[in-house]
VEXDRENDO-942875 format. One record per residue: x, y, z of N, C-alpha, C in turn; residue in three letters. Coordinates in steps of 0.2 Angstrom, whole numbers, padded with zeros to 4 digits, always signed. Each point is the difference from the previous one (the first is absolute). Example, Ala and Ser with C-alpha at 12.3 -4.5 7.8 and 13.67 -1.06 7.14 Angstrom:
+0066-0028+0039-0004+0006+0000+0004+0006+0000ALA/-0002+0005-0004+0004+0006+0001-0004+0005+0003SER/
END
This chain:
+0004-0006+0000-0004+0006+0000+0004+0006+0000UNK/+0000+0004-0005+0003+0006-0001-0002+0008+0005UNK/+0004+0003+0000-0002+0006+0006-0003+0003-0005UNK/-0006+0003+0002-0004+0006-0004+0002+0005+0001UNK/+0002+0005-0007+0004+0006+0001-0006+0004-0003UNK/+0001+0006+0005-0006+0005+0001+0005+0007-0001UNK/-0002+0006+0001+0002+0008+0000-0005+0004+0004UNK/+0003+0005+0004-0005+0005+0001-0005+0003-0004UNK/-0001+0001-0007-0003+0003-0001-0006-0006-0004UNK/+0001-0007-0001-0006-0005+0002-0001+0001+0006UNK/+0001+0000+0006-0003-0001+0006-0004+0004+0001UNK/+0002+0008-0003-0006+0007+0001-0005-0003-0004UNK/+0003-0003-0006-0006+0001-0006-0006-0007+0005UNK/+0004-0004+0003-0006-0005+0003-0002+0005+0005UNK/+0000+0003+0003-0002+0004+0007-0005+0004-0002UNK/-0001+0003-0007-0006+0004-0001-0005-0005-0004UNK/+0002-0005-0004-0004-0004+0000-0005-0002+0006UNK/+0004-0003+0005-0003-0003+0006-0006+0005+0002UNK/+0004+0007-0002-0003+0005+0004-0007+0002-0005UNK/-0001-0001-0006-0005+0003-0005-0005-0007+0003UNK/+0004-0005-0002-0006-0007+0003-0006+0002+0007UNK/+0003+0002+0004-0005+0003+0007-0002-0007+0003UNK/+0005-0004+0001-0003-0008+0004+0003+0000+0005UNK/+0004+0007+0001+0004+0000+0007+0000+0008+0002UNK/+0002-0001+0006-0001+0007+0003+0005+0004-0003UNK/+0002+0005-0002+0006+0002+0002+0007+0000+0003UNK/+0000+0000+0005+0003+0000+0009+0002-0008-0002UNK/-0003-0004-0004+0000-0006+0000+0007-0003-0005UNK/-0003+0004-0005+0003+0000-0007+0008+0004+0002UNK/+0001+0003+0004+0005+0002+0002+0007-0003+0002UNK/-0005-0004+0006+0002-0003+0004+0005-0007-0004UNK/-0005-0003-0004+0002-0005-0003+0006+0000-0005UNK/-0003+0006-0003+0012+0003-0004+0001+0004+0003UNK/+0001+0001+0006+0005+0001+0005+0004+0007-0001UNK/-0007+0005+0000+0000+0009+0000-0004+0001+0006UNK/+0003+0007-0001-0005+0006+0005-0007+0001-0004UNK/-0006+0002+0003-0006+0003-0005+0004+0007-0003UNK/+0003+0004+0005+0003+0005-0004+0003-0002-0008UNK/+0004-0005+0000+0005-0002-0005-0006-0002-0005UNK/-0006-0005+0004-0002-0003-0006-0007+0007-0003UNK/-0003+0005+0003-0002+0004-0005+0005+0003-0005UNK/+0007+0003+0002+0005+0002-0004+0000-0003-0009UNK/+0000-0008+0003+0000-0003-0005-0004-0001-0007UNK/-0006+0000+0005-0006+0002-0002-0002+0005-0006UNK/+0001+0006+0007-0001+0006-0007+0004+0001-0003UNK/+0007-0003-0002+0005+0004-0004-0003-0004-0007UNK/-0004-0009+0000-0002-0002-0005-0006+0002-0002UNK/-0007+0004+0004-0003+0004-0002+0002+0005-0004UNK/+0005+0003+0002+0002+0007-0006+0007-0002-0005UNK/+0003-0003+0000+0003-0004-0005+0000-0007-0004UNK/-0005-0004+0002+0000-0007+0000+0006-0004+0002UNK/+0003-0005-0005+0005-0006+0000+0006+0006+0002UNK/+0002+0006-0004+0005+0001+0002+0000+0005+0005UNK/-0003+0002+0004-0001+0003+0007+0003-0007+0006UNK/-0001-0007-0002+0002-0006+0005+0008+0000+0000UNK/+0006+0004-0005+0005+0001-0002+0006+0004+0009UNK/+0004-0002-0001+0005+0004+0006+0001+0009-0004UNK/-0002+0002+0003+0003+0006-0002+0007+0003+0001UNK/+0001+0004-0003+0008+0003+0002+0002+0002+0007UNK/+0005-0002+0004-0002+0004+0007+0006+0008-0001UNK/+0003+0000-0007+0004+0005+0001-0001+0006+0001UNK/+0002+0006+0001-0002+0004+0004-0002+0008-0007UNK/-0005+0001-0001-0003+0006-0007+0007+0006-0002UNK/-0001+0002+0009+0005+0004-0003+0007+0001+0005UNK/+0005+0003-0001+0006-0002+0000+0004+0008+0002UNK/+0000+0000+0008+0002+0007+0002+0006+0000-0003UNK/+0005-0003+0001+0008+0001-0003+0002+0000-0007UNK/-0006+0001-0004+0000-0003-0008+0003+0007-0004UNK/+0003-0003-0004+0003+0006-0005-0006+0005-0003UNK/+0000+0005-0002-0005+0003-0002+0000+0000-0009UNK/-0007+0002+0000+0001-0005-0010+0004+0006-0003UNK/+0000+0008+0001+0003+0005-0003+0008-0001+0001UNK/+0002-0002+0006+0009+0000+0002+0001-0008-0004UNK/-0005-0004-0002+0002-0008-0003+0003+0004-0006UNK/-0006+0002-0004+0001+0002-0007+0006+0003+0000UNK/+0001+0006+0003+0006+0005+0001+0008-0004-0001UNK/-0002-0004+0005+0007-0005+0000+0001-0006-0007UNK/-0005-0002-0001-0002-0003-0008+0003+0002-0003UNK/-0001+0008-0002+0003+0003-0004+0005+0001+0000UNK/+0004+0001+0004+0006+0003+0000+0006-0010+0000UNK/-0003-0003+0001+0004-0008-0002-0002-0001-0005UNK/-0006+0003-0003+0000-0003-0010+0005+0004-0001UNK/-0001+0004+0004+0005+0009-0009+0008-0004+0002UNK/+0001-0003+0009+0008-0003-0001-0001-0007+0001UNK/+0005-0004-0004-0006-0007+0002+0006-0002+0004UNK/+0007+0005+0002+0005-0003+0002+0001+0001+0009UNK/-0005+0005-0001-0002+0001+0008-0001-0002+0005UNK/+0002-0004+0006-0003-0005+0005-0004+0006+0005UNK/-0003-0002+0005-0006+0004+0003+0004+0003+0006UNK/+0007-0001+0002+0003+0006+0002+0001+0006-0004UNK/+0003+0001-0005+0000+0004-0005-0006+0003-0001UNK/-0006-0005-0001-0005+0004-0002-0004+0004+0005UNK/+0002-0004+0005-0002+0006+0007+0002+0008+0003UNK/+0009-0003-0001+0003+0008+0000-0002+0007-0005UNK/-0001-0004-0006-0002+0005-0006-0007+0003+0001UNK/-0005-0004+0002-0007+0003+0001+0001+0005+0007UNK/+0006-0002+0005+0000+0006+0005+0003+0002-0001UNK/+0006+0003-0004+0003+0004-0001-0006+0006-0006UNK/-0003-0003-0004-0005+0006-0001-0007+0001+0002UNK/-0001-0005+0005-0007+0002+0005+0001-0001+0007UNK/+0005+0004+0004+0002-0004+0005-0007+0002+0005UNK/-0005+0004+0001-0004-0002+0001-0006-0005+0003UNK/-0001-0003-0008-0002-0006+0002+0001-0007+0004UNK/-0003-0003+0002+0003-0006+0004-0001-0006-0005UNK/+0005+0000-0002+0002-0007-0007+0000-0006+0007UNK/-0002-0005-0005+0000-0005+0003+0009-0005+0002UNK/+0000-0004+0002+0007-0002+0004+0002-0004-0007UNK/+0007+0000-0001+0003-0006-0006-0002-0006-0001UNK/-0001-0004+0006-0002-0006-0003-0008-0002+0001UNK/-0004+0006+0000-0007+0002-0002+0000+0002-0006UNK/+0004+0003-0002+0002+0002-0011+0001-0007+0000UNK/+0005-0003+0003+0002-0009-0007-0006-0004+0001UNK/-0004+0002+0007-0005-0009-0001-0004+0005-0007UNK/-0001+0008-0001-0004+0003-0004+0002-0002-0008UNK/+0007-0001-0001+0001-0001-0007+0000-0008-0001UNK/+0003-0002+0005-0002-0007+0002-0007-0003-0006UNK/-0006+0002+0005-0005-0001-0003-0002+0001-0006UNK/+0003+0007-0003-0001+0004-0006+0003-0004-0006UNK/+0004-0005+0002+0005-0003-0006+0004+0003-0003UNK/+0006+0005+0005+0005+0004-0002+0005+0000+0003UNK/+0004-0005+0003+0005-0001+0003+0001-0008-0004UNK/+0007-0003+0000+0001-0004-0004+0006-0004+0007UNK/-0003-0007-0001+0004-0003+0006+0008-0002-0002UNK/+0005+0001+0004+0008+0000-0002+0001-0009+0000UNK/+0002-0002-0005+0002-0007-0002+0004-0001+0006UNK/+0002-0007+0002+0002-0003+0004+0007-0002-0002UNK/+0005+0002+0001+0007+0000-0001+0001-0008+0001UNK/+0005-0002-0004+0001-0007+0000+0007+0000+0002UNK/+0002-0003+0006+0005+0002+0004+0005-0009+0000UNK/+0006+0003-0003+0004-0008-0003+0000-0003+0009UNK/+0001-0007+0002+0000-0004+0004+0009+0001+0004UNK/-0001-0002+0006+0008+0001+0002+0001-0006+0000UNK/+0008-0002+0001+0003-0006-0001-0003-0006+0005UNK/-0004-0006-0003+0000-0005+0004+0005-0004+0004UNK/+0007+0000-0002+0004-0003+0001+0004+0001+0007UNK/+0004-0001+0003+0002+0003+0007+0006+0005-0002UNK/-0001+0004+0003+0006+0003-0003+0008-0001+0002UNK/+0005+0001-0006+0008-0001+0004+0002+0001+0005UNK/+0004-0003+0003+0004+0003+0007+0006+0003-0003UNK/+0001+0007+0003+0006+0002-0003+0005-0001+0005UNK/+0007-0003-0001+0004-0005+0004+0006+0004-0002UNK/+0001+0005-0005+0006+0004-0001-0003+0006-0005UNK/+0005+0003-0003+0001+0005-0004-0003-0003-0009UNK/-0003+0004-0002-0003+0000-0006-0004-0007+0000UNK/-0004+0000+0005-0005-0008+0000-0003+0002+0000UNK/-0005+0007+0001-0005+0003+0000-0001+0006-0003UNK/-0002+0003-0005+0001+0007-0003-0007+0002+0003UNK/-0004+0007+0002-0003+0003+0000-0001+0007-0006UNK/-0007+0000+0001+0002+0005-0007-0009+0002+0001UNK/+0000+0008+0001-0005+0004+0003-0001+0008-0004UNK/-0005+0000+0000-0001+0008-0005-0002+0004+0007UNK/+0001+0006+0001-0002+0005+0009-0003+0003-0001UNK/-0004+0002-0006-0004+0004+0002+0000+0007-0004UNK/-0004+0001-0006+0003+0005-0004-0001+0010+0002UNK/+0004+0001-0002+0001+0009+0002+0001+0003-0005UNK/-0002+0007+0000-0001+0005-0004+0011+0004+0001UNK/+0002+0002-0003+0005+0002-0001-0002+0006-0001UNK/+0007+0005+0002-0001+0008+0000-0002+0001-0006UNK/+0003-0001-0005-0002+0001-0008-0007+0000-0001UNK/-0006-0006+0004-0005-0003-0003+0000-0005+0000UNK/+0006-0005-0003+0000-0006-0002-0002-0007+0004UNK/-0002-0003-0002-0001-0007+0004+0006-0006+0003UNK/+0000+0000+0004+0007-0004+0000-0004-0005+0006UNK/+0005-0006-0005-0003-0007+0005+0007-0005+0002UNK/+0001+0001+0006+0005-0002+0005+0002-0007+0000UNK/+0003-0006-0005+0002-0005+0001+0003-0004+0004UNK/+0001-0004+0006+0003-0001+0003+0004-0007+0000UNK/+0005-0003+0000+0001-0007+0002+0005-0001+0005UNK/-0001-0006+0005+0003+0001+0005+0001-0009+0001UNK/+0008-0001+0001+0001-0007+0003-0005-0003+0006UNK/-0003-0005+0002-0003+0000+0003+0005-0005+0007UNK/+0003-0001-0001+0007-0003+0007+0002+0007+0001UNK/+0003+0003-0004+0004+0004+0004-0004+0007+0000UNK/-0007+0002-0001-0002+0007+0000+0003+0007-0004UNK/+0006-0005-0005+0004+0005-0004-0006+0003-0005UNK/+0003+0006-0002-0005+0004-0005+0005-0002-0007UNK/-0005-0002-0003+0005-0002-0006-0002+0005-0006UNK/-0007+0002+0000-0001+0006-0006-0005+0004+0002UNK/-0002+0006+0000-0001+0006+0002-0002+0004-0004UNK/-0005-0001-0006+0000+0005-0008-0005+0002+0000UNK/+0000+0004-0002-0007+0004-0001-0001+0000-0007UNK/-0007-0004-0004-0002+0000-0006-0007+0003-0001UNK/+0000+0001-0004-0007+0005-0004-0006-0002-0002UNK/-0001-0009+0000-0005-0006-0001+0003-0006+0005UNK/-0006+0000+0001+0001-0007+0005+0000-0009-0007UNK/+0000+0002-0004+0001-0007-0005+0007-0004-0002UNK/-0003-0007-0001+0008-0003-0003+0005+0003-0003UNK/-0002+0006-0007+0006+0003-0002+0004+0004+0004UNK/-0002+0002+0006+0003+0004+0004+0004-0004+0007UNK/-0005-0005+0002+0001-0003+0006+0008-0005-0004UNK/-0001-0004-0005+0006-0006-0001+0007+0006-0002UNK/+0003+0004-0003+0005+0004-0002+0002-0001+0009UNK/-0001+0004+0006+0002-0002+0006+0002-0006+0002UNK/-0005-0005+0000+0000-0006+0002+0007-0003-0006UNK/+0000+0001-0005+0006-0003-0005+0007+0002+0004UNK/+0000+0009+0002+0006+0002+0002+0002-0001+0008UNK/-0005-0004+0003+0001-0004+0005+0002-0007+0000UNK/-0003-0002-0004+0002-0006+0000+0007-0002-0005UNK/+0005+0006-0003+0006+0000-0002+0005+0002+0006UNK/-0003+0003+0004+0004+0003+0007+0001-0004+0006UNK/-0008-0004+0000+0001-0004+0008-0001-0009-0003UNK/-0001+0001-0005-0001-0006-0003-0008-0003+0002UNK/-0003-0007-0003-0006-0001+0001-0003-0004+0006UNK/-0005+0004+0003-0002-0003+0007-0005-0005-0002UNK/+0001-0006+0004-0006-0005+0001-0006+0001-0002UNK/-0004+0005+0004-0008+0001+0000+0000+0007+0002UNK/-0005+0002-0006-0002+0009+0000-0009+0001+0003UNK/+0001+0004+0006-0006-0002+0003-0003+0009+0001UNK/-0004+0000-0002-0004+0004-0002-0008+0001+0000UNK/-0003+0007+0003-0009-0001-0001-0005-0003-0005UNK/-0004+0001+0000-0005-0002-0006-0001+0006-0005UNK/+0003+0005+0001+0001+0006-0004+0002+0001-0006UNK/-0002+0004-0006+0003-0001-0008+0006+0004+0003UNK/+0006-0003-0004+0000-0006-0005+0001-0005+0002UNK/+0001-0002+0007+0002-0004+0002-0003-0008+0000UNK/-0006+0004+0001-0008-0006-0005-0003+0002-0002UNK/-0004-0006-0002-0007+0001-0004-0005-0003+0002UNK/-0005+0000-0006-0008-0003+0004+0001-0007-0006UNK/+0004+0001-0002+0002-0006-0005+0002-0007+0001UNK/+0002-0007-0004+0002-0007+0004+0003+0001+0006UNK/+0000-0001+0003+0004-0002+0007+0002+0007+0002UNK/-0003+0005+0000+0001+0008+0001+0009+0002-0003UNK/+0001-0003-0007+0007+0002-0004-0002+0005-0002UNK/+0006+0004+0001+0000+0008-0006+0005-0002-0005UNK/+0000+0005-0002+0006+0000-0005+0007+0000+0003UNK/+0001+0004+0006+0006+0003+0003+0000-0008+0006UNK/-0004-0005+0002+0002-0005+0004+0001-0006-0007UNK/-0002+0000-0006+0003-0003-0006+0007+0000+0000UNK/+0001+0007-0001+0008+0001-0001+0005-0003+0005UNK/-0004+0000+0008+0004-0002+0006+0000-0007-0001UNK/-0004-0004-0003-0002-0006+0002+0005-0002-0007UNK/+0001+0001-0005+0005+0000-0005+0008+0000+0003UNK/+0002+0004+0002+0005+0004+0004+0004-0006+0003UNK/-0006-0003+0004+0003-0005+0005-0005+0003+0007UNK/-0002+0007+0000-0003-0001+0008-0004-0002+0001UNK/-0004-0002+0006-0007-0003+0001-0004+0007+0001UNK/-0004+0003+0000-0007+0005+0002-0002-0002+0007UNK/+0000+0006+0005-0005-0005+0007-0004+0010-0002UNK/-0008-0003+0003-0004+0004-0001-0002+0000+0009UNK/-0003+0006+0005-0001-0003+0005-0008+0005-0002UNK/-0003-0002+0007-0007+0005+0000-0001+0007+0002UNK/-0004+0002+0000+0001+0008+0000-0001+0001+0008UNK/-0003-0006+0007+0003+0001+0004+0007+0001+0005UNK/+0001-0007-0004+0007-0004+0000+0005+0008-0003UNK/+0000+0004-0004+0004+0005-0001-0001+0005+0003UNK/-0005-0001+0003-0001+0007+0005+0005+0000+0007UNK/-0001-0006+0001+0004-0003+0008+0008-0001-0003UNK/+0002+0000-0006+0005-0001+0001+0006+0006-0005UNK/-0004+0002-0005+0001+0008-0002+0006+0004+0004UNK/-0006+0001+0005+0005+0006+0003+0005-0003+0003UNK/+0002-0004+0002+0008-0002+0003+0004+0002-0005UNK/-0004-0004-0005+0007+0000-0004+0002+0007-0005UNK/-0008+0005-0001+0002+0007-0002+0004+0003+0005UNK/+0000-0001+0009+0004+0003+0004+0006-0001+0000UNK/+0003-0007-0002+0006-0001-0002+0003+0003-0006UNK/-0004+0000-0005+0003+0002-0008+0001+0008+0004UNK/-0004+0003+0003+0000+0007+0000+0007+0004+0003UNK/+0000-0007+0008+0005+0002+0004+0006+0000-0003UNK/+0003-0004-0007+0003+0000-0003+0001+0005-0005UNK/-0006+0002-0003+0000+0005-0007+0001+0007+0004UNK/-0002+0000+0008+0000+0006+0000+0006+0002+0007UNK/+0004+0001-0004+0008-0002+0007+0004+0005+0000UNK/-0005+0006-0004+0004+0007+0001+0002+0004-0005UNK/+0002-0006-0006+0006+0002-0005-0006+0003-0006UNK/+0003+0006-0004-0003+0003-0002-0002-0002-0008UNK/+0007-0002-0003+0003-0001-0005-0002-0010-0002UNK/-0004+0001-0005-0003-0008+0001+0008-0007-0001UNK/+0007+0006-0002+0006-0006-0002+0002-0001+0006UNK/+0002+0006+0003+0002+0001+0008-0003-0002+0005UNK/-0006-0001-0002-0004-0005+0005+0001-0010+0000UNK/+0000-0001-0008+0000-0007-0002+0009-0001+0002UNK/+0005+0002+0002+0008+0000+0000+0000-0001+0007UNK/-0006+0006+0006+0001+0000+0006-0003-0006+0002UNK/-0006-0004-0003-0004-0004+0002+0004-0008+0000UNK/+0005+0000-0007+0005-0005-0002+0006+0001+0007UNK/+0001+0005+0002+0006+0001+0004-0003-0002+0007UNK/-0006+0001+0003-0002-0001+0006-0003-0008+0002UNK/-0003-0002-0007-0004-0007+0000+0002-0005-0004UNK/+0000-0008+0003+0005-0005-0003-0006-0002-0005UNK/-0005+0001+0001-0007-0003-0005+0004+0000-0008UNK/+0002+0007-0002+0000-0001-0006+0006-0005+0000UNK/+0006-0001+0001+0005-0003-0002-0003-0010+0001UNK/-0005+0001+0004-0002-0006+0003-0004-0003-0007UNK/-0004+0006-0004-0004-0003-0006+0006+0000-0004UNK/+0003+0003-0004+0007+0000-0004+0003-0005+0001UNK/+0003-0002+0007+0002-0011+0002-0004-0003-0006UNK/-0009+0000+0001-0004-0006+0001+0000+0002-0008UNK/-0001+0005-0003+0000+0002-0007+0004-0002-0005UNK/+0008+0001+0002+0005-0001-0003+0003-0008+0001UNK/-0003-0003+0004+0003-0007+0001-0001-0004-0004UNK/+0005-0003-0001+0001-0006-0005-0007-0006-0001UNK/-0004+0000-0007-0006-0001+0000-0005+0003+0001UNK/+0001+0008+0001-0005+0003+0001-0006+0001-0004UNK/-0007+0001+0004-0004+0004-0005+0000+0004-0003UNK/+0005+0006+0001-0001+0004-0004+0002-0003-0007UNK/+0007-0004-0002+0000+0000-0006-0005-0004-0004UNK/-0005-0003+0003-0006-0003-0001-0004+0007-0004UNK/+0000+0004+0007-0005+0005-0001+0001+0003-0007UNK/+0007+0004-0001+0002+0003-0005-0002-0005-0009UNK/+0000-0008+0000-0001-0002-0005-0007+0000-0001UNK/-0003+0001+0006-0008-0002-0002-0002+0008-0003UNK/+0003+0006+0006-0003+0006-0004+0001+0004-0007UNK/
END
């Protein structure tokens, strides 16, 4: 035996019936569907003056809406997002107060749920963010076993120009091993460095690096073109996550710094003072120049 499925608005519709029949009291008829007499004349009269669809739930929302945008300031801000389609409803708020300060514009994100609805805001694609390395990363056990290699963050130069701060740094020894500032963050700009280092210290193990161009991509296995070139070379790529860089970032930018920045004014005078006080370079030069080296690996493959 199946369970009989029933609704509200059959039960009211049996409740007037019962009640047009007159074989029972009212007070009776109530009682039996399990209302008040107040509820059940309600019911009553709403199918008197509507019929079937008066037995319906009504809206319980509320008419009218004290905090509600007003239809003159709606249209006003309308306007002024068709005439700029590029304007977000910060922008379009300062602009309506800066020529009617006056009035009381509605709050920003009272304009976006407005254009929201209007169908004039367009939603920002989902960026597709290359995966970090599954694999565990190196242990770096000496000199050139680990390279790091990091972009800092770009800046405006007194001329105007853009300049984007290259960095790469041994990861045993905290040496700074390149310090450039280029004008694109891409492969044509990033390998030329990475080439003139890997002729000077020769070729490290594993080049570890964020998920950031060029470094990767949203491509197979998150390869760019520039962890091609490594992967050819002879290095391996280690990619970490944008946590994992976060916690470990700045050690090693306070080290590159303490190092880049030791007074000397003159970038040769500095690199001679840096060689004269610290055994790192001579240490990478040993492991570079030694019999067997990768470098003259590196040099055949570049």
């Amino acid at each position: 035996m199946v369970w009989k499925e029933t609704c509200a608005v059959e039960e009211r519709m049996g409740f007037v019936v019962a009640v047009r029949k007159g074989e029972e009291s009212f007070a009776a008829i109530c009682r039996r569907f399990g209302v008040s007499r107040r509820i059940g004349y309600k019911w009553l009269a709403r199918f008197e003056e509507e019929g079937l669809a008066g037995l319906e739930d009504r809206s319980r929302a509320p008419q009218h809406h004290p905090q509600a945008i007003a239809s003159n300031v709606a249209e006003r801000c309308l306007e002024v997002r068709r005439a700029h389609p590029t304007w977000g409803p910060v922008k379009v708020r300062a602009y309506l107060e800066r020529g009617a300060p006056k009035i009381d514009w509605s709050a920003a994100s009272t304009l976006g749920e407005l254009f929201d609805r209007e169908g004039l805001t367009v939603k920002r694609r989902l960026r597709r963010r290359s995966p970090p390395s599954s694999t565990p990363f190196a242990h770096c056990e000496a000199a050139n076993d680990v390279w790091c290699i990091d972009f800092k963050g770009w800046f405006l130069t007194g001329d105007s120009e853009r300049c984007e701060p290259l960095t790469i740094t041994d990861a045993y020894s905290r040496y700074l091993l390149r310090c450039q500032a280029l004008p694109r963050t891409d492969t044509d700009h990033v390998w030329p460095v990475l080439d003139a280092a890997f002729r000077e210290f020769g070729l490290p193990r594993y080049m570890r690096s964020d998920n950031g161009s060029p470094f990767a991509s949203c491509g197979a296995g998150g390869l760019s073109k520039l962890s091609v070139k490594l992967i050819k070379a002879g290095v391996t790529p280690e990619r970490i996550c944008s946590r994992q860089a976060a916690a470990e970032w700045p050690s090693r930018a306070h080290a590159s710094h303490s190092v880049a920045g030791s007074g000397q004014s003159a970038g040769t005078k500095h690199a001679r003072a840096a060689q004269a006080t610290s055994p790192v370079p001579a240490l990478l030069q040993r492991r570079a120049s030694a019999p067997g080296a990768r470098q003259r690996h590196a040099c055949r493959a570049l």
